[in-house]
Structures are given as C-alpha cells and as structure tokens.
C-alpha positions as CSV (number, residue, x, y, z in Angstrom):
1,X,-108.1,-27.8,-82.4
2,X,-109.1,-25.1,-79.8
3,X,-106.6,-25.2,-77.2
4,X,-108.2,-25.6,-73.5
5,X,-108.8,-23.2,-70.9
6,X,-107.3,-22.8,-68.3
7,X,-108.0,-21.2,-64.7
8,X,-105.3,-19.3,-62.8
9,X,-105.6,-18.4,-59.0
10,X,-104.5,-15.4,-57.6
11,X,-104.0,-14.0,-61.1
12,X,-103.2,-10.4,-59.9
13,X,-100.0,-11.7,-57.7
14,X,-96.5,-11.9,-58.1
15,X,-96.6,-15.4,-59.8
16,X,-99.9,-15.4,-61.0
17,X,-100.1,-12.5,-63.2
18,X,-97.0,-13.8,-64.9
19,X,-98.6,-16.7,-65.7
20,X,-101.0,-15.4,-67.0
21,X,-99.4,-13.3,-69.8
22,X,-97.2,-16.4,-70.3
23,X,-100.3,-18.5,-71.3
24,X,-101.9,-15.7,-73.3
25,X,-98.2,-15.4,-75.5
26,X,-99.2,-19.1,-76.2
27,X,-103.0,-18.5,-77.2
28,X,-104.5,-20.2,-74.4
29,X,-108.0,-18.7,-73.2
30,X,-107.6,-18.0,-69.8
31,X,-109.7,-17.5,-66.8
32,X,-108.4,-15.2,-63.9
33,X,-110.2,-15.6,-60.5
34,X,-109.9,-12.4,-58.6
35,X,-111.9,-11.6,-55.7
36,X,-113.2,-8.1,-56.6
37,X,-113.0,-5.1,-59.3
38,X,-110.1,-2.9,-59.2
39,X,-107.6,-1.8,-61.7
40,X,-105.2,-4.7,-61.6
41,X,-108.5,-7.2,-62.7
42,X,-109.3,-4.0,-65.2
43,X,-105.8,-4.2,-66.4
44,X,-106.7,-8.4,-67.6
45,X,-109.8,-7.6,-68.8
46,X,-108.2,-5.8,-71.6
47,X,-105.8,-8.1,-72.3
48,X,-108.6,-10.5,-73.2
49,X,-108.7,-12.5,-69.9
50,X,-111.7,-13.7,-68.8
51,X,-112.0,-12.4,-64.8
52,X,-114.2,-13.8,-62.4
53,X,-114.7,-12.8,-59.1
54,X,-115.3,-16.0,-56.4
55,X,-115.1,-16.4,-52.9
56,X,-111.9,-19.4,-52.8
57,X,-113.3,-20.6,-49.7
58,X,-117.3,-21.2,-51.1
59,X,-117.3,-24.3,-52.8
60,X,-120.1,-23.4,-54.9
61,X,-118.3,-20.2,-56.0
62,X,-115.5,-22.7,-57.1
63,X,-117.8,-24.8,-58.8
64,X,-118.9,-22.0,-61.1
65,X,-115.6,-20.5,-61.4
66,X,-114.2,-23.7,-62.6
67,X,-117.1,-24.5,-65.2
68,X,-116.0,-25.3,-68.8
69,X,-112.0,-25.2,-67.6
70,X,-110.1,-28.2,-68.4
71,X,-106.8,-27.1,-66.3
72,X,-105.9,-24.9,-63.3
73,X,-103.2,-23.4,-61.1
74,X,-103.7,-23.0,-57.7
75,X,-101.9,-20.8,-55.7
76,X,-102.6,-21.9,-52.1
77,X,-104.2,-18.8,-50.3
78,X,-102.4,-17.2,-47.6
79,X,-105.1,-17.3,-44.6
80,X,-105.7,-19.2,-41.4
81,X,-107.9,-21.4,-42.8
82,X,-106.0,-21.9,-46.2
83,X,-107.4,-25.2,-45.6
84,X,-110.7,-24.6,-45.9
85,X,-110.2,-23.0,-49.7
86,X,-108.3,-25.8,-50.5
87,X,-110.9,-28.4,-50.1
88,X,-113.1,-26.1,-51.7
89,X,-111.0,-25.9,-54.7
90,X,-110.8,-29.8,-54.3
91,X,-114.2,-30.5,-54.3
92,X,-115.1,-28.1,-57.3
93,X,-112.3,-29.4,-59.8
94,X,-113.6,-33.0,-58.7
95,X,-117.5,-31.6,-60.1
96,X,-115.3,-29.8,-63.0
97,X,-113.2,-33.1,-64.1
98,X,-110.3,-31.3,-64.4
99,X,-107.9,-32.8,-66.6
100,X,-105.3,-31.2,-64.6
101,X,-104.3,-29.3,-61.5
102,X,-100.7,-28.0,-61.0
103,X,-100.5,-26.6,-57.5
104,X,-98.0,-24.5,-55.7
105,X,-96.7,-25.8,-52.6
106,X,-93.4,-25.5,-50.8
107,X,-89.5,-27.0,-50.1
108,X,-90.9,-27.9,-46.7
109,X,-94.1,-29.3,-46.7
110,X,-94.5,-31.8,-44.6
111,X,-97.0,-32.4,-41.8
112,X,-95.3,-32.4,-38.4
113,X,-93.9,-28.8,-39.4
114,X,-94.1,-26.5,-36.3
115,X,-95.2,-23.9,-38.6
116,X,-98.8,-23.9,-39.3
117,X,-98.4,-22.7,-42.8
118,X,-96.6,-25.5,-43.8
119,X,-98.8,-28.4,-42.6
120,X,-101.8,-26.7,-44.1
121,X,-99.9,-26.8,-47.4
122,X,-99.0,-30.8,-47.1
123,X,-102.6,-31.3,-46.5
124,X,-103.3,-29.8,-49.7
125,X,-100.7,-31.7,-51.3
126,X,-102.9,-34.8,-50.2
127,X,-105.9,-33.3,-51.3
128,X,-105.3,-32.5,-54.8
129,X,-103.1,-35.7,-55.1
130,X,-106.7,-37.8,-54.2
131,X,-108.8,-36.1,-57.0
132,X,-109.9,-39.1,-59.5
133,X,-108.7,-38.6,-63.3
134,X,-106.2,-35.5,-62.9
135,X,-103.0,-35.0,-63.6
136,X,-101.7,-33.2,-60.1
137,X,-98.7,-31.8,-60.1
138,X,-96.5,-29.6,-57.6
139,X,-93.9,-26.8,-57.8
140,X,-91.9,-27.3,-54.9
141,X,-89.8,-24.4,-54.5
142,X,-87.4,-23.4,-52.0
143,X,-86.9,-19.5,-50.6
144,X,-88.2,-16.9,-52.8
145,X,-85.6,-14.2,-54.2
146,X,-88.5,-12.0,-53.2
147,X,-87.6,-12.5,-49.4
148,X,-84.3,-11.4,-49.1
149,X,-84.9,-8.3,-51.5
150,X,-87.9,-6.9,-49.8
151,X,-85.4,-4.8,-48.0
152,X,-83.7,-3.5,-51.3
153,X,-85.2,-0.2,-50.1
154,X,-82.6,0.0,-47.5
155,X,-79.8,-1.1,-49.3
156,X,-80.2,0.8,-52.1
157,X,-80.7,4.5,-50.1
158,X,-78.9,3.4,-46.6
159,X,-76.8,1.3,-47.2
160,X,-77.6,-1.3,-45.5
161,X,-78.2,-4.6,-45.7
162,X,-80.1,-6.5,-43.1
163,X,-79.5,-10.7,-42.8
164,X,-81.6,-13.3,-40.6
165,X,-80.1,-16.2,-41.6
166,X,-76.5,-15.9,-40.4
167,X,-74.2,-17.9,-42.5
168,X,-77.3,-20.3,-44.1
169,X,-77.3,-20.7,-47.8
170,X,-80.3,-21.2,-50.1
171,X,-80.4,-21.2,-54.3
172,X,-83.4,-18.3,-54.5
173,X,-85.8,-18.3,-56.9
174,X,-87.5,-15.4,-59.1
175,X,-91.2,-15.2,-59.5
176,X,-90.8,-14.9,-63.2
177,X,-88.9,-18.6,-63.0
178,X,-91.2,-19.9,-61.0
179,X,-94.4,-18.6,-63.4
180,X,-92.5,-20.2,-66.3
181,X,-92.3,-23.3,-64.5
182,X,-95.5,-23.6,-64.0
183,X,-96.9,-22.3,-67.6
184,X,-94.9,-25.0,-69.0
185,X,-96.6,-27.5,-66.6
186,X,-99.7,-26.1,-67.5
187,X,-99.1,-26.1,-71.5
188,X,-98.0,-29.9,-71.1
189,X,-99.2,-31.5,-68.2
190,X,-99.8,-35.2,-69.1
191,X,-96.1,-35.5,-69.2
192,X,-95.5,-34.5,-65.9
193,X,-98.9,-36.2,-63.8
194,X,-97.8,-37.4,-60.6
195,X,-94.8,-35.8,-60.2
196,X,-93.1,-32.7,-58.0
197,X,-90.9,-30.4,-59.5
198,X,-88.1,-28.4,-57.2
199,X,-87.5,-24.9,-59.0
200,X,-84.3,-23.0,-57.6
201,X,-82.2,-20.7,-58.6
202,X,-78.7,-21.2,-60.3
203,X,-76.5,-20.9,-57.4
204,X,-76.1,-21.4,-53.0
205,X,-76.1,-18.0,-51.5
206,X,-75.3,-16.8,-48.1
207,X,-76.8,-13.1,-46.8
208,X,-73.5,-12.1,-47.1
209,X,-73.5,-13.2,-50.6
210,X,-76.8,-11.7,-51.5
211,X,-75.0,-8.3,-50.0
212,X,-72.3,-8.6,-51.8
213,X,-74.1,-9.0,-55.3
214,X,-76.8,-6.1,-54.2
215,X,-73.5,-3.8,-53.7
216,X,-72.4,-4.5,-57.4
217,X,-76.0,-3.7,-58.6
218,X,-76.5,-0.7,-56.5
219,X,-72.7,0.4,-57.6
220,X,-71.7,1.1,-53.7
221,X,-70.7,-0.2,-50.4
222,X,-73.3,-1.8,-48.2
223,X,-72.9,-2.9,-44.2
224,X,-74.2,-6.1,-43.8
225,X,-76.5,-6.1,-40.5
226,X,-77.3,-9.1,-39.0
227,X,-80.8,-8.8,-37.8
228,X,-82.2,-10.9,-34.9
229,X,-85.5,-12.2,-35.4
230,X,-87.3,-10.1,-32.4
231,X,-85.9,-7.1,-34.3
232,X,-87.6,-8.2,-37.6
233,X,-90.7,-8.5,-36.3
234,X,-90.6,-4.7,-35.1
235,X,-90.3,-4.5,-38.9
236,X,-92.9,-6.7,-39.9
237,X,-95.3,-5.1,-37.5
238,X,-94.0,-1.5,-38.8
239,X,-94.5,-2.8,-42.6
240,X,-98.3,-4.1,-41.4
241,X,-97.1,-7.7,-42.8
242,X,-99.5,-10.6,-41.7
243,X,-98.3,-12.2,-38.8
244,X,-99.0,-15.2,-40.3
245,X,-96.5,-15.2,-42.7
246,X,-94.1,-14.1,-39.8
247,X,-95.4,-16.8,-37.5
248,X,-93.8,-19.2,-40.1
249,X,-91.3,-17.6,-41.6
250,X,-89.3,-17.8,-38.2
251,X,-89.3,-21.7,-39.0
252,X,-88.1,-21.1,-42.1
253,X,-84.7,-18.9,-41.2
254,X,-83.8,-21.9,-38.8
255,X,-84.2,-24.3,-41.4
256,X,-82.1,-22.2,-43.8
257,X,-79.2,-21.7,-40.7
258,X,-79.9,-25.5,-40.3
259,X,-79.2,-26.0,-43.8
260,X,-82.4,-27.5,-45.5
261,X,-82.4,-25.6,-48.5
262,X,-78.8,-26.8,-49.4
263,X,-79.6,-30.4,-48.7
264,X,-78.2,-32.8,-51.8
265,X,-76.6,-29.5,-53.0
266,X,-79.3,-27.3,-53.1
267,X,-79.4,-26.6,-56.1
268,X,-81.3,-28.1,-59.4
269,X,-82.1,-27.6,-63.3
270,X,-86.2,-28.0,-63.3
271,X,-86.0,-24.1,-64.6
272,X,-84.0,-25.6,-67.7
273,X,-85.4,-28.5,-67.9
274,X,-89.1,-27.2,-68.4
275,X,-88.3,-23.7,-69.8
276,X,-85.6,-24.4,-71.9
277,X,-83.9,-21.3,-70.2
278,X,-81.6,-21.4,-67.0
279,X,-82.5,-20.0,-64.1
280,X,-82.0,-16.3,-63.8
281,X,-79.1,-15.1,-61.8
282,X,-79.8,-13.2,-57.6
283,X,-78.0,-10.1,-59.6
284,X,-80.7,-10.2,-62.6
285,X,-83.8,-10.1,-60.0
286,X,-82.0,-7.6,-58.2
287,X,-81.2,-5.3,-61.1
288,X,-85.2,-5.6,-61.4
289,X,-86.2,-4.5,-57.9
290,X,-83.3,-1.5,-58.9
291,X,-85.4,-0.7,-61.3
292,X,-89.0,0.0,-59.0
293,X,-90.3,3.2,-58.1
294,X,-89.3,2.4,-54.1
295,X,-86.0,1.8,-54.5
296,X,-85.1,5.1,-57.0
297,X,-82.3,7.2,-55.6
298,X,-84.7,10.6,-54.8
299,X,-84.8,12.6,-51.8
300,X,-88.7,11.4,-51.1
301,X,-87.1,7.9,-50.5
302,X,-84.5,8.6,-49.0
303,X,-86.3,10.6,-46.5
304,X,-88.8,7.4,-45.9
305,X,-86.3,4.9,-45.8
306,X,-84.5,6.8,-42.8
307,X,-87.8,7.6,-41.2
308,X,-88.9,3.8,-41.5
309,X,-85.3,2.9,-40.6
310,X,-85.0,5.1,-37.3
311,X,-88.8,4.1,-36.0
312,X,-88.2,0.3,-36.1
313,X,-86.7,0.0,-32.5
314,X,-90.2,1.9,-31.4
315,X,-92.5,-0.6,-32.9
316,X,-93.9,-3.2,-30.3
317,X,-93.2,-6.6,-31.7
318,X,-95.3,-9.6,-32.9
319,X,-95.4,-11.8,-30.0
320,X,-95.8,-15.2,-32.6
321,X,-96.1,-17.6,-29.8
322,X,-99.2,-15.7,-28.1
323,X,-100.8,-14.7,-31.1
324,X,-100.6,-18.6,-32.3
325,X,-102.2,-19.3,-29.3
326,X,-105.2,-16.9,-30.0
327,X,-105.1,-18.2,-32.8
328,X,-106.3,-21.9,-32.2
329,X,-103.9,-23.4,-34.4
330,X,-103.8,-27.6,-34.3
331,X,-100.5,-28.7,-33.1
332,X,-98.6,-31.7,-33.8
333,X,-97.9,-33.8,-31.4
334,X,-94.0,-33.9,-32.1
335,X,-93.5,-30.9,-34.5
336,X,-89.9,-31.2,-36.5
337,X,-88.0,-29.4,-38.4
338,X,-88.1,-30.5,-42.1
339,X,-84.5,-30.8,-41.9
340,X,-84.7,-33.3,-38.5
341,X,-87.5,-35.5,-40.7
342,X,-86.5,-38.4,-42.0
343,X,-89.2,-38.9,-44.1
344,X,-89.1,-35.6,-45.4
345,X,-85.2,-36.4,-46.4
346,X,-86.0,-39.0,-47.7
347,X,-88.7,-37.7,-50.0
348,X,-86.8,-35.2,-50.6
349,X,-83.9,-37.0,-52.0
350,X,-85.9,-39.3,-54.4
351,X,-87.1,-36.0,-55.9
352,X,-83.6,-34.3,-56.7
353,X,-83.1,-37.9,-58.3
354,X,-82.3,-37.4,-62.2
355,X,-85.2,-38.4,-63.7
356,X,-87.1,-36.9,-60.6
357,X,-89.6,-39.9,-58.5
358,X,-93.3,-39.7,-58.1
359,X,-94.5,-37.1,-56.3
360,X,-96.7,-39.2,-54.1
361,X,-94.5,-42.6,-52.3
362,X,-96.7,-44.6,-49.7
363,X,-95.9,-42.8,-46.4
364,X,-96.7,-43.6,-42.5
365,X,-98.4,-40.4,-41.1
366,X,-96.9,-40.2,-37.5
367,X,-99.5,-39.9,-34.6
C-alpha cells in the first residue's frame, strides 16, 4: 500500500528541512513548497523531494500546490499578513480534502495578546480547526533553544553572555525535537485529531542557567550580561532582524519574567511520548551551535564578534511602538498577557492534563 504524500511548508527552515528528511527516512513521498530556486531547494531535489515553488498567500497557488497531497505541515509564515496565507492555506486544503493538517502554533496563542504575532497565530488555530473531514492538530511549543543561543557567537569568542529575561525560567526546545514531533504527527495522525501537543525541553532554565551550561560547553568562564530590551533592539537592528519578530518578542521576555512558560511546571513529555526518545538536553543543542562555522574559535571571528560587539551602542534602535503604529496593526480592545488570561490558563491546564484534552473546548471570544 503506497504510503501518502505529504506537503511540508517552509521546507528549507530550521524545522522544516528536518522534517523533511525525517519523512523521507520513513519512505514517505514528499512535497516541499519553497518560494524560488536556489541551492537549499537544489539540495531536496536531489534527495528525491518533490519542490514546488507557490506564492503562500495566493490561494490558487495553494490549490495546486496541495493537489494529490493527502497530509500537510504548515509552518505559519512570519509576515504582517501571516493571516492572509493562512486562509489561503485553509481554503486550498478544504479544495484538496486533506485528510490531515498538523500546524505549528505557539505556548501563547491566544487572541487578546498585545503582540500581533500571536493573535494572528490563534486565528489560524481557528481556521484550520473549522476545515470539514481533517484531522487538525497543533504543536504548541514554548521558547525555542534557538533564541537564547543566537548569541553563542558572543559567548563562545567574548565571553559573554547576554540575558533578557532576568531570573524567568522556560524548558527550551530544539528544532530537531520539535521536527520529530511533528513527523510523528504526520506518520500517525488519526490518533492524534483534535488534539494540541506542548513540546519542551527536559528541564526549567534560568539565563543564568543557560550561561552556566554554555561555559561547560565552551570549556571557559563567561560574564553573564543582563541586557535591557532597548539595548537588544540596537542588536536586532544591527543583525537586520525583522522588526516583527522584535515587536513580539518583547511580549514574550515579560511573559517568561512573569512566568508563563513555567506555569503547571513547565515542563512535559510530548517529546517521549511521540518520539519514543526524551527530549534533548540545553547542553546537547549547544554542543551543536559549538559546532557551526560562526562560532569556531579563529581570528576572522573573533575580530567580527568584537567589531559587532563594540558597534551595538551606535545602532539607532527599533522604536516597536511607532513602527506598530505604521504598521496598522488591529488592536484588541483589552490586550493581556497570556499569563493574566484566564481562559488561556485554563486551556492551558487541561492540555498539560495526562492524557492531554481536546485541543478545541467551547470558548467566549471577549469583545
């Protein structure tokens, strides 16, 4: 019996392309959708993917991407009208009768969030959750291990080791555990319809934590800085990062301080549960990132990392609150915290139950 196909989104990312070479270990025929030629969609073709390049926010282009595909992951895309794509995607897996959708969405989602980002994601939650005959499932995750090692450049040849969420603990998550949740879902989704799944890593970590293990794995000292926010977004503006994902992830290091992603202990086993294999340790991602070409003890990057180091204070700022403005975004009327939500606790509690709820409880949508 063949085994279906399945479409993967964002299929040259971080998640994505892990995904992808998970599914093709397994044997299933798998359609990437990338949105032009280059070496990284070369690089699938000769795996034996099947790449397609589609517009994510032109409905038609969906339509055809998603012809003769029986499952798909959909990696929500990271744009100011992330909504848009979304109800493209909707509308063409509706045409395709997909047998089943598994979606990546976040810890937060919920849709009086002040950060745009994170409304746009529960909407698509609601979307995908509406589409007749298919299984829908989510991958809630909390903080990425990605995020705090982004500056493993610094500690590694400085030294140093910046921290924006003061004494706030989270359980990070790799990619690679987060792409075997969600080939798993994908192998076997009619077991899982309905329901969202909350991958995290084994253990609560503080900054100061996360220094301390970097140390070990860089085999010296680090000073821990901590960073306030204005000062990271010299950064962010020096490293050309989308202010969009700033604009957000301001909300997200006062919900970590506040505590969210340590609510009902922060920590769970979906990783083991669906994989079979725990979680991977902060220190085993980190030995990764030791391993990259940026973070190689060499002269060149030293010399870059001092240069980038030294500039920061130059850099102009993202002002978040003006360029939000500009920006148009809808606001809600009252927008909360995830952590100052009931509803969201509560939500969030019934799916850290053992077996996890429904992804999907009736619930009141505040004016």
């Amino acid at each position: 019996m063949a085994l279906p196909k399945i479409l993967v989104t964002g299929a040259t990312g971080k998640t994505g392309q892990a995904v992808v070479d998970l599914l093709l270990d397994k044997g299933f025929p798998v359609r990437a959708l990338v949105r032009a030629r280059d070496a990284r969609s070369a690089a699938l073709d000769r795996r034996g993917v099947e790449t397609v390049i589609a517009d994510i926010f032109d409905a038609n282009q969906m339509a055809d991407a998603l012809r003769s595909v029986q499952r798909a992951y959909y990696l929500p895309v990271f744009h100011t009208h992330m909504i848009q794509a979304s109800a493209a995607f909707a509308i063409a897996a509706r045409e395709a009768k997909l047998e089943a959708v598994v979606q990546m969405s976040q810890w937060l989602s919920q849709p009086s969030h002040p950060a745009t980002m994170t409304r746009q994601t529960w909407l698509t939650d609601q979307l995908f959750a509406a589409l007749p005959d298919t299984a829908h499932i989510i991958v809630n995750p909390g903080m990425f291990a990605d995020n705090f090692l982004r500056v493993f450049d610094f500690a590694a040849l400085l030294g140093i080791f910046p921290v924006l969420t003061g004494a706030g603990r989270a359980a990070p998550v790799s990619n690679e555990d987060m792409a075997r949740v969600v080939a798993a879902l994908l192998m076997k989704p009619d077991r899982h319809a309905g329901m969202r799944y909350r991958p995290t890593g084994p253990e609560l970590l503080s900054g100061r934590d996360m220094a301390g293990i970097v140390a070990k794995v860089v085999e010296h000292r680090l000073v821990t800085l901590n960073l306030p926010f204005w000062m990271f977004c010299k950064v962010a503006r020096q490293q050309r990062i989308d202010p969009l994902e700033i604009s957000g992830f301001r909300y997200y290091v006062e919900e970590m301080k506040r505590g969210t992603f340590a609510l009902d202990g922060g920590v769970t086993d979906v990783v083991a549960e669906l994989t079979g294999r725990p979680a991977e340790s902060f220190e085993t991602t980190a030995l990764r990132y030791a391993a990259t070409p940026f973070a190689r003890q060499t002269l060149g990057n030293r010399m870059k990392a001092f240069l980038k180091f030294n500039l920061t204070p130059i850099y102009r700022g993202y002002d978040l609150d003006r360029w939000d403005r500009m920006k148009g975004f809808p606001a809600p009327s009252n927008p909360t915290l995830s952590i100052d939500d009931a509803d969201w606790r509560a939500e969030h509690s019934a799916q850290n139950q053992s077996p996890p709820q429904p992804a999907f409880a009736p619930r009141a949508v505040r004016a």
